[in-house]
Short mmCIF file of the C-alpha atoms (twelve columns), coordinates in Angstrom:
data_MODEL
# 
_entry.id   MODEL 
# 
loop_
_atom_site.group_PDB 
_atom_site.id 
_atom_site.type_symbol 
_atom_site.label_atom_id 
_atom_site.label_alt_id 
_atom_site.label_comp_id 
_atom_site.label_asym_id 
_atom_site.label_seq_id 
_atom_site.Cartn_x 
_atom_site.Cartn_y 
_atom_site.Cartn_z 
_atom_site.pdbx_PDB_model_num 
ATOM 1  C CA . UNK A 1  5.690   11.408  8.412  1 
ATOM 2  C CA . UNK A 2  8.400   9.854   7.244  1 
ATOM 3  C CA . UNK A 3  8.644   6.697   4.711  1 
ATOM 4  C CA . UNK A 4  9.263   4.133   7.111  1 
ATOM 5  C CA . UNK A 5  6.190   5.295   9.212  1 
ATOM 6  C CA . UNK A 6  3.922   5.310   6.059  1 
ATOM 7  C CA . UNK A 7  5.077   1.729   5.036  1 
ATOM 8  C CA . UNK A 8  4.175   0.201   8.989  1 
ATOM 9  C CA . UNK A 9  0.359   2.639   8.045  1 
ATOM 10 C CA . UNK A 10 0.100   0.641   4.827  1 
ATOM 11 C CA . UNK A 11 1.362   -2.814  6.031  1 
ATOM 12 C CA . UNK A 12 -1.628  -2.714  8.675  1 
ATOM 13 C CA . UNK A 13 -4.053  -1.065  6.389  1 
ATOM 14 C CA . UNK A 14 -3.499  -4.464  3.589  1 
ATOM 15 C CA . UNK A 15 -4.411  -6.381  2.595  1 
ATOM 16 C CA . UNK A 16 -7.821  -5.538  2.720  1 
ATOM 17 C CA . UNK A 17 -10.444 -8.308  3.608  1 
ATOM 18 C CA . UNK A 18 -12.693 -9.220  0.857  1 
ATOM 19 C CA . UNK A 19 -15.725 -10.981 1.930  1 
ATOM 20 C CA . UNK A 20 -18.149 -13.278 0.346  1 
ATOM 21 C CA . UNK A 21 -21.148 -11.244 0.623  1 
ATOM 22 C CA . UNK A 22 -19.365 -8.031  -0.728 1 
ATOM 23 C CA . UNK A 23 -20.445 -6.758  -3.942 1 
ATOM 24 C CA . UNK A 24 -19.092 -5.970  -6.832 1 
ATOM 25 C CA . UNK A 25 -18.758 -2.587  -6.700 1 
ATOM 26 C CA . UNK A 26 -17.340 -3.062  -2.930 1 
ATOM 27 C CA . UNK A 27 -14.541 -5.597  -4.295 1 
ATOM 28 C CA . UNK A 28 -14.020 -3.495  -7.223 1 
ATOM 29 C CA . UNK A 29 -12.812 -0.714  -4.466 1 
ATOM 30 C CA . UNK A 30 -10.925 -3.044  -2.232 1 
ATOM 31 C CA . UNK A 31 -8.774  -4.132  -5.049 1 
ATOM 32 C CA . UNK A 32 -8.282  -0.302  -6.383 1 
ATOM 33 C CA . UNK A 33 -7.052  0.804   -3.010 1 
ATOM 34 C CA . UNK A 34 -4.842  -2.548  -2.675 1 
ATOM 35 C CA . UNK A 35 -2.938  -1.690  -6.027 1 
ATOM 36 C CA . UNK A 36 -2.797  2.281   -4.903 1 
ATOM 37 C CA . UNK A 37 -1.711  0.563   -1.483 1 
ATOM 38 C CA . UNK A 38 1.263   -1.727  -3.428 1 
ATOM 39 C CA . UNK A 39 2.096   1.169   -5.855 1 
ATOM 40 C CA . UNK A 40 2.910   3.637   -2.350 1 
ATOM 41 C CA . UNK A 41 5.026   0.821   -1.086 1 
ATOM 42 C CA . UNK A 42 6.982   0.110   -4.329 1 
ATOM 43 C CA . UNK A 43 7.149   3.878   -4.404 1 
ATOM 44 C CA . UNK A 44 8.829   4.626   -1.080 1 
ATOM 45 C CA . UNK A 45 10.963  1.124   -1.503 1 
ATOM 46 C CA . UNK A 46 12.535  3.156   -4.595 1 
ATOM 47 C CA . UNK A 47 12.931  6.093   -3.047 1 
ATOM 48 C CA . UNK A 48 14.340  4.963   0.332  1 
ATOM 49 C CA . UNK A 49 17.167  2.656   -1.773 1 
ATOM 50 C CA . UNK A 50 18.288  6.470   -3.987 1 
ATOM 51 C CA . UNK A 51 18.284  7.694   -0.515 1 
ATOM 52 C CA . UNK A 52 20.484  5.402   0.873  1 
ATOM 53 C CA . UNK A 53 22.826  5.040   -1.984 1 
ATOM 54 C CA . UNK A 54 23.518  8.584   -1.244 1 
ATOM 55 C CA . UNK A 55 24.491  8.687   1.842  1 
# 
C-alpha cells in the first residue's frame, strides 16, 4: 500500500465520532487513536515531500 492510499484509509477512518453517552475510557481511546491517526498522516506528509524533493 502505498502512502497516498494509507492517507485516503486514514482520512475516512477520522475523525472519530465521540458521542455523549461514551465513557471515559471509550473517549480516552477515540482520542489515542485520533493522535496515532494525525501522527501517520504528518508522518507520510514528511516522507512523501523527501520523496519528492528527490526526484
Amino acid at each position: 500500500m502505498n502512502a497516498i492510499q494509507q492517507l485516503e484509509e486514514l482520512k475516512n477512518k477520522y475523525p472519530p465520532i465521540i458521542k455523549p453517552n461514551d465513557t471515559y475510557k471509550t473517549r480516552s481511546n477515540k482520542i489515542n487513536d485520533l493522535r496515532k491517526g494525525t501522527k501517520k498522516i504528518l508522518n507520510l506528509i514528511i516522507i512523501n515531500r523527501f520523496l519528492f524533493r528527490r526526484i
